[in-house]
Every structure is written in structure tokens, then in C-alpha cells.
N, C-alpha and C positions, 0 to 999 in steps of 0.2 A: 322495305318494299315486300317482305315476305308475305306478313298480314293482308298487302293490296293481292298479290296472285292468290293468296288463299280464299279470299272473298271474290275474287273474279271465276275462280277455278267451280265453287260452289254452285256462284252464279251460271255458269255454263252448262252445270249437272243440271240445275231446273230447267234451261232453257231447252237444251236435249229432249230431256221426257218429257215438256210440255209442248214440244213441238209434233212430237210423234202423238202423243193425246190428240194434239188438238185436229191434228189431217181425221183420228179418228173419228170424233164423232161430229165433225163438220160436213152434214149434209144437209144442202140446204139448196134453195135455188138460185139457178145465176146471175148475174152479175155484170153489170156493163165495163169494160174496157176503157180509158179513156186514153186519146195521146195527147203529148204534148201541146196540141194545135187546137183542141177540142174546147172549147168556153166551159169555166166551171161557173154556175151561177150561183152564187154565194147564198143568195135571200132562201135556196134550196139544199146549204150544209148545216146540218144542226149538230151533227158531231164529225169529228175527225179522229181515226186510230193512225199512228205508223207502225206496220209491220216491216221486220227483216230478217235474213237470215243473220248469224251469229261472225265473228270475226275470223276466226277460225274456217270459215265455209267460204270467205271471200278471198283465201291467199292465193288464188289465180285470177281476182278481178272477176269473179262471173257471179257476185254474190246477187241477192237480190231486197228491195223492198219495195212496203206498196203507202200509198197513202189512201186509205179508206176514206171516201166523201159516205157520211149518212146522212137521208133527209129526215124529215118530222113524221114519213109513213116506217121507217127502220128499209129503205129500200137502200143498195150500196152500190156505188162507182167504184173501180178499181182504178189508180195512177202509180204504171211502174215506173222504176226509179233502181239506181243501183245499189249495194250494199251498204247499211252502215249500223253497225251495234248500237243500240240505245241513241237511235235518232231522235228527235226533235219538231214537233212543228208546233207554229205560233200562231193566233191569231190577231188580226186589227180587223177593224167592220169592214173594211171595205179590201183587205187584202190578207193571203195567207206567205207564210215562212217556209218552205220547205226545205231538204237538203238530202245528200245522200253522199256516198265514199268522195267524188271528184266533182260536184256541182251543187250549187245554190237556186233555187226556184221561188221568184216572188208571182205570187199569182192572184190575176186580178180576173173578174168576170169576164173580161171584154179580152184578157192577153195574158200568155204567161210569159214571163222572162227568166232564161236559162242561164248563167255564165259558169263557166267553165272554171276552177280553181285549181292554180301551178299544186298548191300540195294537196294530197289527198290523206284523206282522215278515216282513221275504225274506229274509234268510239266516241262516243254523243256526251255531253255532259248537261249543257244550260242554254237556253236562249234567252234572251229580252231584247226588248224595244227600249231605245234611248228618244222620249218625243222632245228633248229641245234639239237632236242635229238628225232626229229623222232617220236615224241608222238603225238596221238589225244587229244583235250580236250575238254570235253562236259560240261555246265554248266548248272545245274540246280536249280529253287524258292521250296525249298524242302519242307520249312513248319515252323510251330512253333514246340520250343525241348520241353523238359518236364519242363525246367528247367523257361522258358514263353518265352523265346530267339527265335530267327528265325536263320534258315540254308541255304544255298545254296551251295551245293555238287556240287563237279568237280570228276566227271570220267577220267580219263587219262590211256592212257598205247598204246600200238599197237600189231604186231601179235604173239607177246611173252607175255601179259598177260595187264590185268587193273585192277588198284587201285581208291581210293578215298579219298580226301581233302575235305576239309569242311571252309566254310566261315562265321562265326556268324552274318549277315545279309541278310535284304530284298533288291532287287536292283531293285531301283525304273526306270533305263535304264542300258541297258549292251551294251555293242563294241566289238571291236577287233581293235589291230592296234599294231607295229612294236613287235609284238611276248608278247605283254602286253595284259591282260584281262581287258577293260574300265568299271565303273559301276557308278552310282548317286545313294549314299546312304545314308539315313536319322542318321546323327550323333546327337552330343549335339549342333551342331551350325546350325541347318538345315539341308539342303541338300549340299552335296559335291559332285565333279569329280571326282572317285579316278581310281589309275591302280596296276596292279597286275601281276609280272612275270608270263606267260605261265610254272610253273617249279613246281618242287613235293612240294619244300621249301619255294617257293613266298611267299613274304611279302607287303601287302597293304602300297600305298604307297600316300596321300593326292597332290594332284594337286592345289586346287583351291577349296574354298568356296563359295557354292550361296545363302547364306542364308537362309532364311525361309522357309520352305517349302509352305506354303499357299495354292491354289487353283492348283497348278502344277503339268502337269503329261506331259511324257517321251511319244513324238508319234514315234519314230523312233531312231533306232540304233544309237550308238555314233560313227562320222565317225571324222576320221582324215585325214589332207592332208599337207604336211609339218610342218609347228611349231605349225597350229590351229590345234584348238577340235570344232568341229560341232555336235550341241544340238539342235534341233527341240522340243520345247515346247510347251503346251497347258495350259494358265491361264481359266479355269472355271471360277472363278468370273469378269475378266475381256473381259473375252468370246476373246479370243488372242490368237492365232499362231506367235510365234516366232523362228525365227534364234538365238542359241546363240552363238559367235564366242569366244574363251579363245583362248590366246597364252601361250604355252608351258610354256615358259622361263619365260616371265613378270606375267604371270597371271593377263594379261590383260581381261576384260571382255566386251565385245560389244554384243547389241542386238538388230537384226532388224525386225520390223515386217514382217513378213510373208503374214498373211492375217488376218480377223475378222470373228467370228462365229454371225450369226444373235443370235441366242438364242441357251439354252442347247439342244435341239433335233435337231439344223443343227451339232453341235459337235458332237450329237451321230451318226449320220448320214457321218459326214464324217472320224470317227475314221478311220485308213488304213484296208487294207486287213489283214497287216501281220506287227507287228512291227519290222520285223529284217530285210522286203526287203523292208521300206518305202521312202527308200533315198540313193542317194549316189551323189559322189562329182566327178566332171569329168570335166575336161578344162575348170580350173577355175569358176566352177557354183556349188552350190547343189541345185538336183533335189528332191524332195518331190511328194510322188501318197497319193493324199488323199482318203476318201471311197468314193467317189462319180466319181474318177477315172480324177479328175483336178491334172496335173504334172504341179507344180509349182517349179521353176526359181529365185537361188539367185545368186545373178553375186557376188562371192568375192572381184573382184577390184573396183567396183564400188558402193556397197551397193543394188543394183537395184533390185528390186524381181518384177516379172513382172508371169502370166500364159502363159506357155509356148506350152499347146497345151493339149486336152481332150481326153480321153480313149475313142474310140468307143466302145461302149457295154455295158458298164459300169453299175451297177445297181446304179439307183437316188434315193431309199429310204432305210428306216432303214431292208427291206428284203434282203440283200445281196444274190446275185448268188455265195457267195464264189470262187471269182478273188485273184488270187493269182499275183503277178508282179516281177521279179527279174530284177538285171540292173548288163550289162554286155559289157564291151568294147564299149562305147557309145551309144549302144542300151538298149530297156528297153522289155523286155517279158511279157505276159500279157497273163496268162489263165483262160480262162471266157466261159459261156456257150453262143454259138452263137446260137440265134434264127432264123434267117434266115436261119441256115443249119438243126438245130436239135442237135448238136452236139458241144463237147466242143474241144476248141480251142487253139491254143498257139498263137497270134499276136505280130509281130513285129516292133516295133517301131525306129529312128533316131531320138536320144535325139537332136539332135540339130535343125534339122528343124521340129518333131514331124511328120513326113511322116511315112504314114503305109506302111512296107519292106515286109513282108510275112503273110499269113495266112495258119496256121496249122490244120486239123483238126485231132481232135482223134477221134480211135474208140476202141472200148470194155470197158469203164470204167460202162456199165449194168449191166458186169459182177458183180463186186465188189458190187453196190448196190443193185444186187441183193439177195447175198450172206450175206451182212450187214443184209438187211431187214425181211431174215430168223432168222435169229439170235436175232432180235425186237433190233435193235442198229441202229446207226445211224454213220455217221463220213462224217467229212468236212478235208479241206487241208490245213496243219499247216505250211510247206515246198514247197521251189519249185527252179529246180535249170537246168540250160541250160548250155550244156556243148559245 
């Protein structure tokens, strides 16, 4: 568990100073409130951010977060919500996923539904939709039990009610893929790939051995694309970014380098934005955004890993602007504060020739910091999703 606080500990240095950044140079204009009661009309969200403040800012309950509604002009709604580190929201056409520390929020144009959940949760891991029973599932790194064990709870249910599952481990990467929960968890033989029915009654199921755990940590969500499992790793002591490819059926294992860290501080530097939108697999490639905003390129048929094209804007040291990136129908979204405007942004990218398609700008997220800064809290963006 060292490795996990050392990586959470990091994580919390970025979120710090990029939270203090980000009150800075967010000045923009305001921003409508919304509550609980207030109609969101969907056909008017084209993107969604979650901001929070950090875990640590919520150990008396008074944490905060917001869910950012953008329309198609960059205009923003603000919906508070209470704290939760690296929350989650989902989308379906016709309804959104929310959550925060003590509640779940399914929200639909015409009504939103609140319920109240017995345990409360600080940090975010995964969501998905299960559409043969129609349920949400949110998964959460919940903590150590009493017993010296570690937990990672699942919320499930929809707009008739939500429960909770409990998983007796730490997951050192989580997924999603054909209606299974993916995760790399430290067993008696190392680290393994395992998966997990989407379902009330799911039973962990072992994939594939990687043995030792050693120097390795999990940069990016576990994606799947036909019979492979794609793992994006980071070896610390041998300062290495790798590809790791497993097939299904043989549990074959291949590993190509990715790229090479100069030393541990270009590693902390280029840790991602967000580890659930740091990759994804798309016409036979996976794409990788590292923190320094390099979308790096593995061609599956060929082994070829090539840089495939740099994030304009990008922040180059270990003071992150807090960019978020999500990837979606062969494009790659990217919201970052644009200096040249003043104002932060949503940019558009073509994964395949890395041409910039559109620039968004927002405006009212002052609002929000300024209402944070009342409150002497802070919050950065855990989530981000373009619809």
C-alpha cells in the first residue's frame, strides 16, 4: 500500500496548486445556479465537467462539488453537490449519473431523483451502465476496514432505488468493458487482471497473472478491443511507459514500450490529467495524453508506437492548469485554460491527423470560484464528458 499513498500523496500536490491556479486566473463571467428542483434540459448539455474539492478538505463533511452543465454557445449552469475526490458522471440520451460523498442523482429533463446512501464514500473510481438490468454502477477505493482489509464499494440501482456491494480489495487500475468491471489487484502472486459481472451477485473472476508487482503503477483505464486487454504501465525503477497487450482466450502477454521517463520528476510531470480519460483504442491504435499533453500512438497491427501529435496549451511543468481530455468518436476533447483568450476552453481535436477541429470557450466558471473561495476551499476537475 506504500506505492498507493505515494501516488495519491503526489496526486494531492497537483490538485493543491492547481487549485490555487486555477481561482487565479479564472475570471470570467457568471454563471447560473441551479437546485435540485430546477429542470436540466438535456437537448441544451453538450458537455459536463465534475468539480470537487480534495478528500482531505471534506474530513468535516463541508466539502464541496459542482457539476458543470455546458451548452453548444460554452454558456455554464452550476449544480452543487457535496464533496467527493475524483467523482464520476455518466451519461445515457436521455439521463445523467451523478453522485457526491452521501447521495446519488439520476437526472432527467422533467425531474431529478436524490437518494440518500447509509455509507458515504471520498474517492471516485468508475461508473458504467449495465443495459440488460438497467442499473448504474459506480465504483469506489473506499479505504481500510477494521478488520486491516481494504474495500472498494459499488453503488448500483436506478430510479427505483440504490444498493451496495463491497469488494475486499485495493485496485491498483479499474475498466470497463462487455458489461464486466476490469481491475489489477495485488494478490498472493503479484498483480493480476481480473473482471467482474456488472450484477448484484458478481463473482471475481482471474484473467491473467503479472506477477510481481515491483515499481508498477496503472496510468490509464483498462481498455479492451476484441479478444485484447490494453494496460498502460509505468515501471518507476526502470523509468518505462509501456503497452501491455493480454489476449482473452490464450492469456498471452506482450509488452511494448511506449516511451522512457528521463528521471522520477519528468514521471511526475508527466502523470495524466485524469486516469479514467487517459487512453482509448480507436482504428486499430491506442491513443495515450500524457501530463504534459504528448498523445502518443500504438498501432495494434504493427507494434509501432510513434507521437502522434501535442496538445496546444498544455501546461509543461509539475504546476498543472488542471486539463481535463476525454476521447470520443475519433476525436479527443481537451479542457484547459486558454491564455491567449482569458478563459477556459474545450479544444477539439482529429485523432488521426491531430488537426485542431474547434475551439470552445467558456464562460461563468468565477462563478464557482468564487463561491469555493468564500467557503476557504478549493476544487479542481475530477470528470469530463462531451456529449
Amino acid at each position: 500500500m506504500d506505492k498507493k499513498w505515494l501516488v495519491i500523496g503526489i496526486m494531492a500536490l497537483f490538485i493543491a496548486v492547481a487549485g490555487k491556479t486555477y481561482y487565479t486566473f479564472s475570471r470570467q463571467q457568471s454563471a447560473d445556479f441551479l437546485s435540485k428542483d430546477d429542470p436540466i434540459l438535456l437537448t441544451d448539455v453538450a458537455a459536463i465537467l465534475y468539480f470537487s474539492t480534495t478528500a482531505d478538505q471534506d474530513m468535516n463533511r463541508d466539502g464541496l462539488s459542482f457539476a458543470v452543465f455546458v451548452d453548444s454557445d460554452g454558456n455554464t449552469k452550476l449544480w452543487e453537490m457535496d464533496g467527493l475526490e475524483l467523482g464520476t458522471v455518466f451519461v445515457l440520451e436521455d439521463s445523467i449519473f451523478l453522485e457526491d460523498r452521501g447521495h446519488v442523482y439520476v437526472v432527467h429533463s422533467d425531474e431529478t431523483k436524490t437518494f440518500a446512501m447509509p455509507t458515504e464514500e471520498h474517492t471516485g473510481e468508475v461508473t458504467d451502465y449495465n443495459e440488460d438490468d438497467g442499473r448504474f454502477y459506480s465504483v469506489y477505493n473506499s479505504g481500510f476496514t477494521e478488520d486491516g482489509g481494504y474495500a472498494s464499494n459499488i453503488r448500483f440501482g436506478n430510479e427505483n432505488g440504490f444498493e451496495t456491494i463491497h469488494i475486499p480489495h485495493y485496485m491498483q487500475m479499474s475498466g470497463k468493458a462487455d458489461g464486466n468491471l476490469l481491475m489489477v489487484i495485488e494478490d498472493d502472486d503479484g498483480l493480476s487482471l481480473q473482471k467482474m459481472p456488472l450484477q448484484k451477485d458478481g463473482k471475481l473472476q482471474k484473467i491473467v497473472s503479472l506477477g510481481p508487482i515491483g515499481e508498477r503503477i496503472g496510468m490509464a483505464s483498462i481498455l479492451k478491443e476484441n479478444d485484447y486487454y490494453y494496460l498502460v504501465i509505468a515501471d518507476t525503477e526502470k523509468m518505462t511507459c509501456d503497452v501491455y497487450r493480454i489476449h482473452e482466450k490464450t492469456e498471452e502477454i506482450e509488452t511494448f514500450p511506449l516511451f522512457n521517463y528521463k528521471d522520477i520528476e519528468d514521471y511526475i510531470v508527466r502523470i495524466p490529467y485524469n486516469l479514467r480519460n487517459a487512453a482509448a483504442v480507436y482504428d486499430g491504435n491506442l491513443y495515450y495524453v500524457d501530463g504534459i499533453g504528448d498523445v502518443h500512438a500504438f498501432d495494434s497491427k504493427t507494434g509501432e508506437v510513434r507521437l502522434a501529435f501535442t496538445l496546444e496549451g498544455a501546461s509543461q511543468g509539475q504546476m498543472k492548469m488542471s486539463e481535463q481530455t476525454y476521447f470520443q468518436d475519433g476525436k479527443l476533447h481537451f479542457f484547459r485554460y486558454n491564455q491567449s483568450s482569458a478563459t477556459h476552453a474545450i479544444d477539439t481535436y482529429d485523432l488521426r491527423t491531430g488537426k485542431l477541429l474547434n475551439e470552445l470557450s467558456l464562460t461563468g466558471l468565477d462563478t464557482m470560484f468564487d463561491y469555493v473561495q468564500q467557503k476557504k476551499k478549493r476544487v479542481s476537475p475530477y470528470d469530463f464528458i462531451v456529449r
